[in-house]
VOVO-952223 format. One record per residue (C-alpha): residue in one letter; residue number from 1; z negated, x, y negated. Coordinates in pm, whole numbers, always signed. Layout:
<tivex A; NUM; <Z; X; Y>>
...
//
This chain:
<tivex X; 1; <-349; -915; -2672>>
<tivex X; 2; <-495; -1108; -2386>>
<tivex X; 3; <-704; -850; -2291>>
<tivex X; 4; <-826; -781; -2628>>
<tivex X; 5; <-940; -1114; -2625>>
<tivex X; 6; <-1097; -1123; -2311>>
<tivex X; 7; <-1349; -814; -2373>>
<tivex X; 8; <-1387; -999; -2694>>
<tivex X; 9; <-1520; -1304; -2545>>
<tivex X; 10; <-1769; -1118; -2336>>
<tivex X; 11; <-1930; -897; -2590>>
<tivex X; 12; <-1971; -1260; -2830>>
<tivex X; 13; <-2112; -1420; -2499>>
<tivex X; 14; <-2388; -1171; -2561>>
<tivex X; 15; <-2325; -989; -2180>>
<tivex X; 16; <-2581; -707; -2215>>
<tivex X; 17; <-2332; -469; -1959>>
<tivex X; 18; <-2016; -449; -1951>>
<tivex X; 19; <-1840; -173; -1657>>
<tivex X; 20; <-1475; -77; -1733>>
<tivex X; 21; <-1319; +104; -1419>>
<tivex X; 22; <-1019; +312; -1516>>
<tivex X; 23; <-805; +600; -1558>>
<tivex X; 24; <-714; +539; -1902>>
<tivex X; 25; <-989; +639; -2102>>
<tivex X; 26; <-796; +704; -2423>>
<tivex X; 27; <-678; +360; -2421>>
<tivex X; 28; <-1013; +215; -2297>>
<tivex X; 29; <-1207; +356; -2617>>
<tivex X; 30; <-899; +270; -2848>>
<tivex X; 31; <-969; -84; -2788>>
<tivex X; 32; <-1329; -104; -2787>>
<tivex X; 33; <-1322; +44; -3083>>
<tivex X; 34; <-1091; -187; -3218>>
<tivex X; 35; <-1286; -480; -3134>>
<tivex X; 36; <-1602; -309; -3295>>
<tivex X; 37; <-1398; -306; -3623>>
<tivex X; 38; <-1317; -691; -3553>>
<tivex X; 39; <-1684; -765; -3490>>
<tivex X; 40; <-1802; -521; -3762>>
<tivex X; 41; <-2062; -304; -3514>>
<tivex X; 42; <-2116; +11; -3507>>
<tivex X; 43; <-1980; +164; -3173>>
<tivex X; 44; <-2080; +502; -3018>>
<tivex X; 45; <-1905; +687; -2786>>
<tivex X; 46; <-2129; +921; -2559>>
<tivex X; 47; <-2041; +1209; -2316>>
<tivex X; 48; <-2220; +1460; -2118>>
<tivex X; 49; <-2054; +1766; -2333>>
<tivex X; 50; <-2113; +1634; -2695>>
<tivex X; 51; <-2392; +1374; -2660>>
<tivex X; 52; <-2365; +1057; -2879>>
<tivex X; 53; <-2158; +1021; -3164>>
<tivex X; 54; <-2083; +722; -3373>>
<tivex X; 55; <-1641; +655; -3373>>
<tivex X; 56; <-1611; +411; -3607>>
<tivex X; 57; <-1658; +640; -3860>>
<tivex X; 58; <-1653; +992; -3917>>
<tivex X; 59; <-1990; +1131; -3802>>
<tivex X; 60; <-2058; +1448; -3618>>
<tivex X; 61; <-2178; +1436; -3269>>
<tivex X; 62; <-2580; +1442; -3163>>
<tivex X; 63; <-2582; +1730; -2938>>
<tivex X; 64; <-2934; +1732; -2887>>
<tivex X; 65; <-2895; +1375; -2671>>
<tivex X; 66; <-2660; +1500; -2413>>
<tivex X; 67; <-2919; +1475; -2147>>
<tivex X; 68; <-2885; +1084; -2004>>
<tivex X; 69; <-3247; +997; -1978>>
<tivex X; 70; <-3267; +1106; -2378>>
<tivex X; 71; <-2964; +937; -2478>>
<tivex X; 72; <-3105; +623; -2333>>
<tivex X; 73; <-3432; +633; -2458>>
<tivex X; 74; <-3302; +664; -2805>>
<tivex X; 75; <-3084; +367; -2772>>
<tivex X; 76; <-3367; +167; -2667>>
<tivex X; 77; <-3532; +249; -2936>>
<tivex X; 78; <-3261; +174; -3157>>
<tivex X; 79; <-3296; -173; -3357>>
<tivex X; 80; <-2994; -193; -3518>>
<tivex X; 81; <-2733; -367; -3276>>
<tivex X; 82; <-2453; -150; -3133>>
<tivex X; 83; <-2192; -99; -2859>>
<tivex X; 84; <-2255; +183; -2688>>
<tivex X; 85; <-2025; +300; -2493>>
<tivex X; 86; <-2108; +591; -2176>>
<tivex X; 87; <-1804; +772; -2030>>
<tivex X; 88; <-1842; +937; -1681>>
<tivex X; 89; <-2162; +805; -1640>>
<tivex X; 90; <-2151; +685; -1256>>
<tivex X; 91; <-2313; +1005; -1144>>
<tivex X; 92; <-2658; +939; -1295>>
<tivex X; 93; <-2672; +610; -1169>>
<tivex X; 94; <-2806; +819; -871>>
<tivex X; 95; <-3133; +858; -1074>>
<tivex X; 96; <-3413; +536; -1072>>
<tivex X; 97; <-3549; +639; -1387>>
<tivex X; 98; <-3185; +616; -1540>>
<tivex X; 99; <-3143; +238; -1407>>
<tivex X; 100; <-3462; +179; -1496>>
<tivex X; 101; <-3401; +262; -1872>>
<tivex X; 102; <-3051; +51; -1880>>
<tivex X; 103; <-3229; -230; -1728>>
<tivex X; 104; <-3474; -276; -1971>>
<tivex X; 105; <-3188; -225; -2243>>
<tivex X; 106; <-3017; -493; -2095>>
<tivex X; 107; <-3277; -752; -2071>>
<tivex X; 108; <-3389; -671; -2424>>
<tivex X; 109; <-3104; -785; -2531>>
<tivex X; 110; <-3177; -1108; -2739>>
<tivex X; 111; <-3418; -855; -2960>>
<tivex X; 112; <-3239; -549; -2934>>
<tivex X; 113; <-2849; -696; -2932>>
<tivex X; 114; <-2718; -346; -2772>>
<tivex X; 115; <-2437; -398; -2572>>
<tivex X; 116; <-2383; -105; -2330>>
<tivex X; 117; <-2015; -3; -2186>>
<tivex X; 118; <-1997; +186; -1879>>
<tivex X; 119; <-1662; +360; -1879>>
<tivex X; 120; <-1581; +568; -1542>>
<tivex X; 121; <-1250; +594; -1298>>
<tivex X; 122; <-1493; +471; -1061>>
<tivex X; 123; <-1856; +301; -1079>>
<tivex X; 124; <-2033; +140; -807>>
<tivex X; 125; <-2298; -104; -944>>
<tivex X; 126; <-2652; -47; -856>>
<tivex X; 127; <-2828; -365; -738>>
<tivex X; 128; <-3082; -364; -949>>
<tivex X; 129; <-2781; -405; -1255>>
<tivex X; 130; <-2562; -656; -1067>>
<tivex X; 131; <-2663; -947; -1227>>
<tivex X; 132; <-2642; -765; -1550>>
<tivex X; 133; <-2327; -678; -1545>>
<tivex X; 134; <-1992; -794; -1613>>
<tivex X; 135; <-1654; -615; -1499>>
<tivex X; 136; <-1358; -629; -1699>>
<tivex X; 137; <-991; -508; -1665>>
<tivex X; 138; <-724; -306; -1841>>
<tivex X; 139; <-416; -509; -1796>>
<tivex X; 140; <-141; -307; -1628>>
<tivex X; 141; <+235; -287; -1820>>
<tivex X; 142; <+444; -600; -1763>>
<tivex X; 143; <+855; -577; -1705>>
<tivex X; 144; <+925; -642; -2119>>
<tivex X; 145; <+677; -378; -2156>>
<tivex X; 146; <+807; -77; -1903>>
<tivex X; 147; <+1166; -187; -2021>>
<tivex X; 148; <+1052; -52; -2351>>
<tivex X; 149; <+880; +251; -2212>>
<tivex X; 150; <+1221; +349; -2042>>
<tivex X; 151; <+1365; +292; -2341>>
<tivex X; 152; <+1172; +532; -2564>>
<tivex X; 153; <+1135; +797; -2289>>
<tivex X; 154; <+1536; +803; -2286>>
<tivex X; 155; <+1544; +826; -2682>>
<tivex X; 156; <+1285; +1105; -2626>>
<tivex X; 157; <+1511; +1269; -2399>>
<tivex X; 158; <+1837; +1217; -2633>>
<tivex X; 159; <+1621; +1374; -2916>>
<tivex X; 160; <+1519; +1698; -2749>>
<tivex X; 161; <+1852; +1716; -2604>>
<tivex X; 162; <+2128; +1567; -2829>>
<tivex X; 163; <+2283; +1366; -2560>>
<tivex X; 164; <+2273; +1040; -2445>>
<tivex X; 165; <+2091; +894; -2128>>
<tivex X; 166; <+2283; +767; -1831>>
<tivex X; 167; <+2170; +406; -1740>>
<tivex X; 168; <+2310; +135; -1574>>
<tivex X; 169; <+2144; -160; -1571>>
<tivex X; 170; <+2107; -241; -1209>>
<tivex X; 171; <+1943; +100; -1218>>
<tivex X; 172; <+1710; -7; -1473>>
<tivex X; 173; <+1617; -285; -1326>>
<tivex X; 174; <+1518; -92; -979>>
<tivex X; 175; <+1330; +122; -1186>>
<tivex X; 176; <+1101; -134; -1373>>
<tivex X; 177; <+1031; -298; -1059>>
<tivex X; 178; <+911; +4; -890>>
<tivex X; 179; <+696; +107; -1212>>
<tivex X; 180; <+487; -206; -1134>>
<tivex X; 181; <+134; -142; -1070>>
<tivex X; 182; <+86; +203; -1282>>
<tivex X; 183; <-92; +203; -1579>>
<tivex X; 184; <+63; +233; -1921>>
<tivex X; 185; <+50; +632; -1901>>
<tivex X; 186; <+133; +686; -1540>>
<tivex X; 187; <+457; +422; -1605>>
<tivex X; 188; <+554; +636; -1956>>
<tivex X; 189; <+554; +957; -1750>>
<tivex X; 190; <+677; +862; -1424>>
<tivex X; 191; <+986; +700; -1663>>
<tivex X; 192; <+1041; +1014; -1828>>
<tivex X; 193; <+987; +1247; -1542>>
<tivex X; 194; <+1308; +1011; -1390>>
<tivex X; 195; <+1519; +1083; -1661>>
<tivex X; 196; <+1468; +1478; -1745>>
<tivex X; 197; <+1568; +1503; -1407>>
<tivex X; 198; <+1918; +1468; -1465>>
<tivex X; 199; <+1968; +1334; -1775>>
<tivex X; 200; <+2024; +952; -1609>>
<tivex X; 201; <+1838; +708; -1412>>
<tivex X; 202; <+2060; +664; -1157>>
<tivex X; 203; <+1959; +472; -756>>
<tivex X; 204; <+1843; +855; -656>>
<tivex X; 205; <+1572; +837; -860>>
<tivex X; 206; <+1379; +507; -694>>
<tivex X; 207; <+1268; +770; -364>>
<tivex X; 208; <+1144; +993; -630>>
<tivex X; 209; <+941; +783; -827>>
<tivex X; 210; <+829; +580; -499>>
<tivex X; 211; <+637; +913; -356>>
<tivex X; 212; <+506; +982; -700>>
<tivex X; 213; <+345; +616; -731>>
<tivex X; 214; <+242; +663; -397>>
<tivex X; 215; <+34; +966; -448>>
<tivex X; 216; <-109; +844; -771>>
<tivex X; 217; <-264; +532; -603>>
<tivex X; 218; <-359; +714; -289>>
<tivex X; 219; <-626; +499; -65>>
<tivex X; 220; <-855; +745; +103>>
<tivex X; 221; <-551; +841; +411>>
<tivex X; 222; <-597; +496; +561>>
<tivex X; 223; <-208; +430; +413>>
<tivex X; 224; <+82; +647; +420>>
<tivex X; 225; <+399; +595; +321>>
<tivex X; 226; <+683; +658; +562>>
<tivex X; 227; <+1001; +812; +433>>
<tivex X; 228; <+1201; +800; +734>>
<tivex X; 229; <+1382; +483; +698>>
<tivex X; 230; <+1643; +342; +893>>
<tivex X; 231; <+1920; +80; +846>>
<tivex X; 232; <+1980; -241; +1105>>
<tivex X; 233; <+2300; -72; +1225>>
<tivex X; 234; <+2051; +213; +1397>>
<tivex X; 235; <+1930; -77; +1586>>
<tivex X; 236; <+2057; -183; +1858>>
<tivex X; 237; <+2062; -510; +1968>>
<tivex X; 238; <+1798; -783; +1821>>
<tivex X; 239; <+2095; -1009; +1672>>
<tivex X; 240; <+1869; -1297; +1589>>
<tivex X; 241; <+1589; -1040; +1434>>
<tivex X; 242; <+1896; -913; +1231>>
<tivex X; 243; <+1997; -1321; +1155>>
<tivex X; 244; <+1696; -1380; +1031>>
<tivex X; 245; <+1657; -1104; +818>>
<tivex X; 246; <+1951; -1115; +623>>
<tivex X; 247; <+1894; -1531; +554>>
<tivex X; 248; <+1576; -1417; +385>>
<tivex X; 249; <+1634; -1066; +200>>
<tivex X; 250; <+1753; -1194; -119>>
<tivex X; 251; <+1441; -1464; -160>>
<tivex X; 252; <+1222; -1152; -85>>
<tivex X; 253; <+1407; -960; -335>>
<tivex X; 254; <+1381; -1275; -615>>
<tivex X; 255; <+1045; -1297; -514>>
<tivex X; 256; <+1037; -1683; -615>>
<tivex X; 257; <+816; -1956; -448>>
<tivex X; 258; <+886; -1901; -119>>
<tivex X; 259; <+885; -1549; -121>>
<tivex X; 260; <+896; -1447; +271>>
<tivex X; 261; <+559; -1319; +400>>
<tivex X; 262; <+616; -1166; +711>>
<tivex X; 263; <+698; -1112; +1107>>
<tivex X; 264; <+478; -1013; +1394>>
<tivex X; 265; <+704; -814; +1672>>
<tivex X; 266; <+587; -869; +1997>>
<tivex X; 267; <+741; -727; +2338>>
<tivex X; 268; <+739; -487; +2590>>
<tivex X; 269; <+684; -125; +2507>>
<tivex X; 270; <+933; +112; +2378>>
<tivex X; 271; <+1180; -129; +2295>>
<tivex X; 272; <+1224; -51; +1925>>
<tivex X; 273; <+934; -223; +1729>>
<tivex X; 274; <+808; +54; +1538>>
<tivex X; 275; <+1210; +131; +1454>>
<tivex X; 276; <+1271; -262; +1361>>
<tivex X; 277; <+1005; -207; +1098>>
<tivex X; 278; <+1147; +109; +959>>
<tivex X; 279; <+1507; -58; +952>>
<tivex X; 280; <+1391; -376; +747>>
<tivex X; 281; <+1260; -133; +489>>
<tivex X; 282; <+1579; +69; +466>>
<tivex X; 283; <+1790; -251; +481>>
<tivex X; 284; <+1630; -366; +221>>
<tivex X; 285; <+1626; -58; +1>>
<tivex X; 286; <+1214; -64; -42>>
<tivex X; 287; <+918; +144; +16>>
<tivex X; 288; <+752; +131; +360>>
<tivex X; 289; <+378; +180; +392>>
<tivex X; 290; <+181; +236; +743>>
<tivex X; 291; <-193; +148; +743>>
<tivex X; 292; <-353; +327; +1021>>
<tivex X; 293; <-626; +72; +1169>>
<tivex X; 294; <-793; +340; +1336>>
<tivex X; 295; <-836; +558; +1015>>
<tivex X; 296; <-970; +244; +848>>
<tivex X; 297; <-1331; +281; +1014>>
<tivex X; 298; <-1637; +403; +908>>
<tivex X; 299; <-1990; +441; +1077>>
<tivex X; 300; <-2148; +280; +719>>
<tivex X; 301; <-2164; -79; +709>>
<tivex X; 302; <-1956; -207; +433>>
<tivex X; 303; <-1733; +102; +391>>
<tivex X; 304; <-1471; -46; +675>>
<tivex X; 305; <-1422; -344; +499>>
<tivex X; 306; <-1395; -139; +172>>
<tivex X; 307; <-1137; +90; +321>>
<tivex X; 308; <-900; -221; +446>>
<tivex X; 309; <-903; -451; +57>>
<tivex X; 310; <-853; -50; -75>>
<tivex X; 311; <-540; -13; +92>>
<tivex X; 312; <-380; -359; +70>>
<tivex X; 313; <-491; -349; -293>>
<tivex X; 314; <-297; -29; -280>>
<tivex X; 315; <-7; -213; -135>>
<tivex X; 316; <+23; -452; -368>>
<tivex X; 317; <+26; -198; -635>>
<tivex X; 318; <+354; -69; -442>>
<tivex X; 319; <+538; -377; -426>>
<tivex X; 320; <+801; -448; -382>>
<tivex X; 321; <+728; -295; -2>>
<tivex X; 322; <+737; -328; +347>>
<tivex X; 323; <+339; -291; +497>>
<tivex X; 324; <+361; -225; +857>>
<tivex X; 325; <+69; -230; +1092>>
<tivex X; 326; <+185; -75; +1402>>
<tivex X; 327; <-7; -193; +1730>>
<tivex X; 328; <-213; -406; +1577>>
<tivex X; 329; <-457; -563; +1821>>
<tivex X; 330; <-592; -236; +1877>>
<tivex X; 331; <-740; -241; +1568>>
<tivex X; 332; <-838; -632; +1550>>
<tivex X; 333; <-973; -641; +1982>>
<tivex X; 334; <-1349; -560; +1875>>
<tivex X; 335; <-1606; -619; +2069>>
<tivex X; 336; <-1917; -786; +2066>>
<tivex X; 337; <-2097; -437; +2011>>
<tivex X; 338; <-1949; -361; +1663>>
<tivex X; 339; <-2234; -514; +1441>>
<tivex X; 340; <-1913; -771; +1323>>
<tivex X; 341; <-1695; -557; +1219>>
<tivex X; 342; <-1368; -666; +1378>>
<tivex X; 343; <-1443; -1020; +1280>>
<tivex X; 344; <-1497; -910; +887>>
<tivex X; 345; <-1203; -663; +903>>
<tivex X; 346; <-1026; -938; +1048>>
<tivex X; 347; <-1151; -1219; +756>>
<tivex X; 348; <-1045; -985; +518>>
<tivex X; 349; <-696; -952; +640>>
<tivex X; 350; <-639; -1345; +686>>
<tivex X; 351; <-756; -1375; +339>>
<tivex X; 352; <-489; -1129; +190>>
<tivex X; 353; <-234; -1290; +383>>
<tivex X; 354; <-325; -1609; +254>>
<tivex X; 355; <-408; -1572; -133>>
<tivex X; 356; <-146; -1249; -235>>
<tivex X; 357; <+96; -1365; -445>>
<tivex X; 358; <+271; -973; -483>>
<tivex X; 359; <+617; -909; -251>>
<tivex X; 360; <+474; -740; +15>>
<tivex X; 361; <+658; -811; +354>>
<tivex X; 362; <+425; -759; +654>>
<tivex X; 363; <+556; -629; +925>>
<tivex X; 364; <+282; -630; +1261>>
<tivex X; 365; <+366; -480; +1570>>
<tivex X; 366; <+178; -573; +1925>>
<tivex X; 367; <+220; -504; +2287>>
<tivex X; 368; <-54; -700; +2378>>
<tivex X; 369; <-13; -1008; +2157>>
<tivex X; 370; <-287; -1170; +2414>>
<tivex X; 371; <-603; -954; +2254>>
<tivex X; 372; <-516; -1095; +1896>>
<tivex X; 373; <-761; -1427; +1778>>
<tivex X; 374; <-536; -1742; +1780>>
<tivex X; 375; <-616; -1764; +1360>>
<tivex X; 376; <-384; -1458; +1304>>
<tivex X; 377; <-91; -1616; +1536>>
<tivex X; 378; <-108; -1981; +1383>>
<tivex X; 379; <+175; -2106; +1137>>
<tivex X; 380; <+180; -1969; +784>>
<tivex X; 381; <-5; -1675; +888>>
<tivex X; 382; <+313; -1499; +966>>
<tivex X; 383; <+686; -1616; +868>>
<tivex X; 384; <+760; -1573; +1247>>
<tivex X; 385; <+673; -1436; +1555>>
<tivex X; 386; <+925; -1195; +1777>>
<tivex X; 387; <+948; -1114; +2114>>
<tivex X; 388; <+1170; -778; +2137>>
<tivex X; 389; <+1240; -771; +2502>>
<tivex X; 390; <+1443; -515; +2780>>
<tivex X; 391; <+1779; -437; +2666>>
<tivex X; 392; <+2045; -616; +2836>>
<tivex X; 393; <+2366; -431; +2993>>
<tivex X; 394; <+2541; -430; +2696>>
<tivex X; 395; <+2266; -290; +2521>>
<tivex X; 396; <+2161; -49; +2821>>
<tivex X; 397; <+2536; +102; +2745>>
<tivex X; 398; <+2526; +109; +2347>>
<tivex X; 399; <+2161; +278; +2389>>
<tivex X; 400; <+2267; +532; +2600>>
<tivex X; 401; <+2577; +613; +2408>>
<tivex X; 402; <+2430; +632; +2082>>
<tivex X; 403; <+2130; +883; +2240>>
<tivex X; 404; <+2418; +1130; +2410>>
<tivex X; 405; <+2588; +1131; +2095>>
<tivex X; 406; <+2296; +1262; +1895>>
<tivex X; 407; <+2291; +1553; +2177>>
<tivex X; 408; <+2656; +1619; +2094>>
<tivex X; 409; <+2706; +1456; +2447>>
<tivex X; 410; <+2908; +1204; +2586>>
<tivex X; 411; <+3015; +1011; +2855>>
<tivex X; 412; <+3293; +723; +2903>>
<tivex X; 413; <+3247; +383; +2896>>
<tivex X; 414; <+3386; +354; +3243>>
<tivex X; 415; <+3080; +593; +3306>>
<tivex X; 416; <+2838; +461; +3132>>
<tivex X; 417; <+2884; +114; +3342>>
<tivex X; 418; <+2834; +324; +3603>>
<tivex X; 419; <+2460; +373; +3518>>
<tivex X; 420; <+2373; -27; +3488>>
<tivex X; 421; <+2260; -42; +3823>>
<tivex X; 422; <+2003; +228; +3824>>
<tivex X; 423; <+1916; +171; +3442>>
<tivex X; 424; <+1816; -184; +3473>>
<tivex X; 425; <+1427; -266; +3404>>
<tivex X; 426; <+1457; +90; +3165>>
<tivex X; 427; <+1335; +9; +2763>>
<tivex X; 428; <+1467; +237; +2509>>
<tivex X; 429; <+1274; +495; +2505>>
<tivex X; 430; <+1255; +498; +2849>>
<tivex X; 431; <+1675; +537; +2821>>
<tivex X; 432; <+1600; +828; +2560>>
<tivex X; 433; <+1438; +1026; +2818>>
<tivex X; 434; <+1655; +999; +3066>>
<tivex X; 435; <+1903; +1139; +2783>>
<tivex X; 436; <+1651; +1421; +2745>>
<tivex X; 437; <+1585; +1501; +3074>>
<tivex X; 438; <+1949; +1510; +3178>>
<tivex X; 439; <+1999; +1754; +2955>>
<tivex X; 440; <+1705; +1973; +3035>>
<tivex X; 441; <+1913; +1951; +3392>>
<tivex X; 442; <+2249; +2028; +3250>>
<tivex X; 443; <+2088; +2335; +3073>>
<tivex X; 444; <+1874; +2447; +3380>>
<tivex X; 445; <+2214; +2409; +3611>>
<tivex X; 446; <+2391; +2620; +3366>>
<tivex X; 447; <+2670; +2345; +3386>>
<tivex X; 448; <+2884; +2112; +3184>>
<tivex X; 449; <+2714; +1783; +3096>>
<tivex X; 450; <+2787; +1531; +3350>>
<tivex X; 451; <+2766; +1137; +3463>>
<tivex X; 452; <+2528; +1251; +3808>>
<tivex X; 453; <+2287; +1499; +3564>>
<tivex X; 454; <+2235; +1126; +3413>>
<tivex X; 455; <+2267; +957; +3702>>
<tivex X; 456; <+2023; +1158; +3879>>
<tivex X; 457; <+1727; +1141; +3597>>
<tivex X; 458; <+1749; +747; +3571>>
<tivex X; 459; <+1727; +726; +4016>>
<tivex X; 460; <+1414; +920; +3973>>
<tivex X; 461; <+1279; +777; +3706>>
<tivex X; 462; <+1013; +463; +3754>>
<tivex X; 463; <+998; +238; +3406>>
<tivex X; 464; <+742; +60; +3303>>
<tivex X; 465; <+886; -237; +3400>>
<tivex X; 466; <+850; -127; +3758>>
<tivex X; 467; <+492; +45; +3709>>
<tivex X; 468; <+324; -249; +3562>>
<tivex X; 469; <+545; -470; +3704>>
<tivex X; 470; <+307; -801; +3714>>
<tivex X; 471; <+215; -737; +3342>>
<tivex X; 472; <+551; -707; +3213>>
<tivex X; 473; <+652; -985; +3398>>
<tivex X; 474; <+361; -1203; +3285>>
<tivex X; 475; <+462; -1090; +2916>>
<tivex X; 476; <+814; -1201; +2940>>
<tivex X; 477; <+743; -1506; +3108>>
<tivex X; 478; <+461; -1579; +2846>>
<tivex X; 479; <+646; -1507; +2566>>
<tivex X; 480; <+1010; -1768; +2656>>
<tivex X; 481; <+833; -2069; +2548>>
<tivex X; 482; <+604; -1924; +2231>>
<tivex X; 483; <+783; -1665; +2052>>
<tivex X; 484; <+1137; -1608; +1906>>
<tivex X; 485; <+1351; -1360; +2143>>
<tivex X; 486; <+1478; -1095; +1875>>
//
């Protein structure tokens, strides 16, 4: 209704362009045709394969005006006021002589009254017609309104089957709220796809109908969506991360006033970031998207900037989800050589952060929280900032234990306190590798796992810690007084 009201409002306010970007043509033309009817004008509908034909009435299409520079010549010369409306047309906006001609329709339009429709999946707006033109929006499907489009895909699937549809409703619900974002057509078969699966919409469903949203609203490769979740119990340690989390998972979920926005996780490297992120997706049974900073830049000025609002628009289409932007001052430490880029990449994500009003929890990660601009790290930009630092003994122990088991090895706990001395300074996955490694050396002896094949990888082995030893300790020390240890 609303938006039937709001395309009615511009074509009274006598806007001589209107541009309608979607994938729902069908629906597109049903309603323009319906306010044509409600206006009494004559609307035309015109396409490269049948030319222009009049669809408010029967009438037979004008072949001979498929060619675009014809077509809008004749409606130039037309005096009778119409809405025409031109589907696909976004490839001849190439052509000056085309712009030319819908220019002068446009201004002429006190005499001429023609309002022209520009109907594509995607239009970019020449600059000559940007102050001609208006955009307007197909609405996406609310909650009331996918509930019902569940609803008649499972009476669909009773019909054709003779058997009633599974459905609880918490299983319902998880589905409606992970149909937001798709239009009315992608929703009705994404809903019915869920069912004919197995006759039910069961929790199994959600992963399904997560990677098929995901691949309808694909943004260009700059996101991805990761499937290999994890839970909080894979991660070890990080109590007060974990404490922290759990106060705030069922606001996120209610998704009320104070909806949570997000952490940054700062620390040393290899100490189980990137894995935090992928556990507070899991524990929290939602999506989790990756957008690759590198992948987001493009020699053409503009197009970086496009890339970035294209994928957290695409993000917001997905909630509710986790975003995670892994490393990120790699892709916000710019130069001065970059013609601006950083800083604009940089305004536009501040101004996401600030205005979105969708459940998206952001999740940053940073080694080098130094190299990020103070306006990123100040209050209300993030929920909270994290220091994840080097595991402590107790940790050392659980993360060794838990990588030997996944080897089918093992070692006592007697034996395992055994390797605190030589371990300390080591990060995770700097304790993974000495996992590895000792049992590359088990294999090469052509022995039993033992406590010395570990024993000897972790006395030869130099972490980080050790390496960079100033910088890690600069890091820690920087980060007691300024961050929250996880």
């Amino acid at each position: 209704m609303y938006e039937f009201e709001d395309l009615r409002v511009l074509v009274q306010a006598k806007s001589p362009l209107i541009i309608i970007e979607t994938y729902e043509e069908l629906r597109a033309l049903a309603l323009i045709k319906r306010l044509a009817v409600n206006l009494m004008r004559p609307v035309f509908q015109w396409t490269i394969t049948d030319g222009l034909q009049r669809t408010d009435r029967e009438s037979s299409p004008q072949a001979f005006n498929t060619e675009p520079a014809q077509l809008l010549a004749q409606i130039k010369g037309t005096r009778i006021p119409g809405i025409y409306v031109l589907c696909d047309f976004h490839p001849f906006l190439a052509e000056p002589r085309h712009i030319r001609f819908i220019k002068e329709i446009a201004q002429a339009h006190d005499s001429l009254g023609h309002t022209l429709i520009l109907l594509s999946y995607a239009l970019e707006t020449p600059p000559e017609l940007a102050r001609l033109s208006y955009r307007f929006q197909l609405s996406l499907p609310g909650e009331q309104q996918i509930r019902q489009m569940i609803s008649e895909a499972a009476d669909k699937y009773s019909r054709e089957h003779g058997q009633l549809v599974d459905m609880a409703p918490v299983d319902v619900s998880a589905l409606v709220q992970n149909l937001h974002g798709l239009t009315f057509d992608e929703a009705k078969r994404l809903a019915y796809k869920a069912i004919a699966d197995d006759g039910a919409i069961t929790g199994d469903d959600i992963p399904r109908v997560n990677r098929a949203k995901f691949n309808l609203l694909q943004s260009g490769g700059t996101l991805s969506q990761v499937f290999d979740t994890k839970t909080l119990d894979d991660v070890v340690g990080l109590p007060n991360l974990k404490r922290w989390l759990g106060q705030r998972q069922q606001a996120f979920i209610l998704n009320g006033q104070d909806t949570p926005k997000g952490i940054l996780l700062t620390g040393v490297q290899g100490t189980g970031k990137s894995l935090a992120a992928k556990a507070i997706a899991g524990a929290w049974s939602i999506p989790l998207l990756r957008l690759d900073m590198a992948a987001l830049y493009n020699k053409y000025i503009g197009e970086t900037e496009k890339n970035l609002s294209q994928a957290l628009a695409q993000a917001d289409s997905m909630a509710p989800c986790v975003l995670w932007i892994d490393e990120i001052e790699k892709g916000l430490a710019g130069g001065d050589n970059d013609n601006g880029v950083t800083r604009r990449i940089l305004g536009t994500l501040l101004t996401w952060m600030a205005e979105r009003d969708k459940p998206v929890f952001l999740v940053a990660t940073a080694n080098n929280i130094e190299e990020l601009a103070p306006e990123l790290l100040r209050k209300g930009r993030f929920d909270e900032i994290f220091f994840v630092d080097l595991p402590d003994d107790q940790q050392i122990k659980a993360l060794l234990a838990l990588h030997l088991q996944r080897r089918n090895l093992s070692l006592s706990d007697a034996e395992l306190s055994q390797c605190l001395a030589l371990a300390q300074g080591f990060s995770g996955a700097e304790l993974e590798q000495a996992v590895v490694s000792a049992s590359y050396r088990m294999h090469s002896d052509g022995d039993g796992f033992s406590l010395q094949h570990l024993l000897t990888e972790l006395a030869e082995t130099q972490p980080l810690s050790v390496v960079m030893a100033e910088r890690v300790t600069r890091l820690r020390q920087w980060a007691q007084q300024r961050c929250v240890i996880a």
